[in-house]
TIMINU-394783 format. One line per field, with one value per residue (C-alpha): chain; x negated, y negated, z. Coordinates in steps of 0.5 Angstrom, whole numbers, plus 500, padded with zeros to 3 digits. Last residue first. Layout:
<vextis>
chaine	A_...
c1	X_...
c2	Y_...
c3	Z_...
</vextis>
This chain:
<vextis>
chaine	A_A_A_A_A_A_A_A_A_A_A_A_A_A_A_A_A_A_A_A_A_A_A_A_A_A_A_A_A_A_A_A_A_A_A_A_A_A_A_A_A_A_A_A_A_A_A_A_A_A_A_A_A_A_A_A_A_A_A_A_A_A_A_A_A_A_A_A_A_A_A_A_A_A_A_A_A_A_A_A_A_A_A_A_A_A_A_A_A_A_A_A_A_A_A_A_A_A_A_A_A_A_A_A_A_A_A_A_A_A_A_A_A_A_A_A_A_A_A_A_A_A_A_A_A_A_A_A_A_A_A_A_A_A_A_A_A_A_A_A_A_A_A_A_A_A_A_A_A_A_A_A_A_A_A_A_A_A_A_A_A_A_A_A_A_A_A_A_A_A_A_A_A_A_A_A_A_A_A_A_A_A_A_A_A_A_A_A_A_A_A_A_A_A_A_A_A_A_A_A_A_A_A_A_A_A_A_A_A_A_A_A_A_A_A_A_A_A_A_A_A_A_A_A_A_A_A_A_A_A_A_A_A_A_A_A_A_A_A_A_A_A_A_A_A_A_A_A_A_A_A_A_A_A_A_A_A_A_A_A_A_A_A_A_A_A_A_A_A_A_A_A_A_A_A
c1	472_477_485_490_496_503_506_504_509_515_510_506_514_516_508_509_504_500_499_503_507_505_512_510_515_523_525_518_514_515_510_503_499_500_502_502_509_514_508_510_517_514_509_514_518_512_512_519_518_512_513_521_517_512_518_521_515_513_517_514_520_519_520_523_519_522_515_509_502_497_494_489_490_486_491_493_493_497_499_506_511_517_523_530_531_539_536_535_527_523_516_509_510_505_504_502_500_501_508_511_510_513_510_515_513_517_524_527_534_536_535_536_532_526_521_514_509_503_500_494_495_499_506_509_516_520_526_531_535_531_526_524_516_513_509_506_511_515_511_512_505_499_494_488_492_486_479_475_467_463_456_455_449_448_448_455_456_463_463_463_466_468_475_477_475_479_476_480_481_484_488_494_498_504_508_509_501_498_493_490_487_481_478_484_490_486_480_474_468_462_456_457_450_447_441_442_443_450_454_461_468_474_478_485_486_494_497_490_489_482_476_478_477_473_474_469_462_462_458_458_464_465_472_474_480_488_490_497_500_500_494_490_487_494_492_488_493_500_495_494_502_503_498_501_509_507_504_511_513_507_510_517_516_520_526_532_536_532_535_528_530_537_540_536_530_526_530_529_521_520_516_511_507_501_495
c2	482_483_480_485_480_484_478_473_476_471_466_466_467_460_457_460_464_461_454_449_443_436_432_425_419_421_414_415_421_428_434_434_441_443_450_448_444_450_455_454_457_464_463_461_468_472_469_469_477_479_476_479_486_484_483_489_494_497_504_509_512_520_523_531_535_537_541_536_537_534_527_526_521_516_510_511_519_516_509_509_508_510_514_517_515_513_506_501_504_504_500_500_505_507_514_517_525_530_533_526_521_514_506_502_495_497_502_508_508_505_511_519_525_523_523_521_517_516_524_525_530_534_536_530_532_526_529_524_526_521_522_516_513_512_520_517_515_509_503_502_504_500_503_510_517_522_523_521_521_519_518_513_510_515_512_516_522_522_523_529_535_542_540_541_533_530_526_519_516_509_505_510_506_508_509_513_516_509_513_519_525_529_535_540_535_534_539_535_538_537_538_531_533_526_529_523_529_528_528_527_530_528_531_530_525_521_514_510_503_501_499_504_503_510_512_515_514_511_513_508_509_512_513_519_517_517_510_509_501_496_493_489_482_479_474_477_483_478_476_483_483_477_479_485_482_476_483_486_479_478_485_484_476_480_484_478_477_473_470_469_471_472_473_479_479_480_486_489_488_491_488_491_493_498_500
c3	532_528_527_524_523_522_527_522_517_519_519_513_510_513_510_504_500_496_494_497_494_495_493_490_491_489_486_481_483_483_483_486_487_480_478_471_473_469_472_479_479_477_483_488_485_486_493_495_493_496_503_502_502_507_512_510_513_507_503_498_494_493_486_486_481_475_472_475_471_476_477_485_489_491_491_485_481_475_473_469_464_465_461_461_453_454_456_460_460_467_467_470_476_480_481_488_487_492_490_486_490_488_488_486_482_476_477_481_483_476_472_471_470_470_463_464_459_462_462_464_469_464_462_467_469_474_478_481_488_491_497_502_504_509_511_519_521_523_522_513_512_515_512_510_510_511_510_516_516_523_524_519_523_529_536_538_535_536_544_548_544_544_547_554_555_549_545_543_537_537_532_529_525_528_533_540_542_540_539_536_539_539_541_541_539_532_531_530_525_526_521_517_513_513_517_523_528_530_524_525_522_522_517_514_519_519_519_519_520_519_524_529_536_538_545_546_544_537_531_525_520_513_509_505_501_500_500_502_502_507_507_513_514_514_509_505_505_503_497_494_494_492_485_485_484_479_475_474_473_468_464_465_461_455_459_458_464_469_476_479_487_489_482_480_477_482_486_479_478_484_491_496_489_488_484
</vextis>
């Protein structure tokens, strides 16, 4: 669960100018449906999955199928058995490209290492557990520390205390140790509280004693993408989101759906094409 947008930035005068707090929820979720609407479109996500994902065997190099950030394990399975035997060293056995940027979208063997190839010929021959997406395009860790501190007594705990307010708020992804939290409110009061989705985007929840809480950062094109849209999406709801609005002295307005053909152009260099 994510957003390329916040809740504050939303309401704020430059987009739906909004004061009072009882649409927030339908906001907040005006800004994940964008987001999810901006990954259709680009045919890539932006955010951090953390999980383990499975591949056909390639000869070298491997064209990877997904934007990847950075590999915690490479492993292959060269004898069909479904045990993922081999395990690949990065800079040893295998190295990453493109060398200078990321995501990374190519593997490469390298011939001193122990390996010729990643178990070419075999069905689900490769299994890579690491940082899965597109990022912010600057480094393999995108996301920015604050000076606040969030405490969670346990692993389940949706209900967190911070430090402080403002900097952190709805729609935000935060990192906390090696657990990704989504926040689903923030208070504005003297409470100190947000409320949350713990362990997303395939990370694991944790007991954190006062610990400081890194922001998650995308691409700012794909940020204004989310907040037009989600603000376009508010705004069409006065007209029941009807295509054909106007009539009379002004003829009839055709409005267009989804993402808005400027933004679409904007974002359009982010497009992932596949074969």
């Amino acid at each position: 669960m994510n957003a390329y947008g916040d809740l504050t930035t939303l309401k704020s005068d430059a987009y739906c100018s909004i004061t009072p707090t009882t649409e927030d929820t339908y906001l907040r979720k005006l800004l994940e449906y964008a987001s999810r609407q901006i990954d259709n479109k680009m045919g890539r996500f932006f955010y951090c999955d953390e999980t383990t994902h499975y591949y056909d065997g390639e000869i070298s190099p491997f064209w990877l199928p997904d934007d990847i950030l950075s590999i915690t394990t490479l492993k292959t399975d060269d004898d069909d058995d479904g045990t993922f035997e081999n395990s690949y060293t990065e800079d040893t056995d295998y190295r990453l490209y493109p060398l200078n940027k990321y995501p990374k979208t190519k593997a490469k063997v390298i011939t001193s290492g122990s390996y010729g190839g990643f178990a070419s010929g075999i069905d689900k021959g490769i299994e890579i557990a690491g940082v899965f997406g597109y990022g912010n395009e600057t480094n393999a860790t995108p996301y920015t520390a604050t000076a606040i501190t969030i405490t969670a007594d346990d692993a389940t705990e949706t209900e967190l205390d911070v430090s402080a307010e403002g900097t952190i708020c709805a729609g935000h992804t935060i990192r906390v140790e090696s657990e990704q939290i989504y926040i689903q409110s923030a208070t504005a009061d003297t409470t100190k509280k947000i409320t949350v989705l713990r362990a997303v985007n395939g990370t694991t929840g944790a007991a954190h004693a006062t610990k400081i809480a890194s922001i998650y950062n995308y691409p700012q094109p794909m940020v204004q993408a989310c907040l037009i849209t989600a603000m376009r999406a508010w705004k069409r709801k006065d007209s029941a989101y009807q295509d054909v609005v106007g009539g009379g002295e002004l003829g009839t307005v055709i409005t267009s759906k989804g993402i808005d053909p400027d933004v679409a152009e904007i974002i359009r260099q982010y497009r992932k094409y596949r074969l």
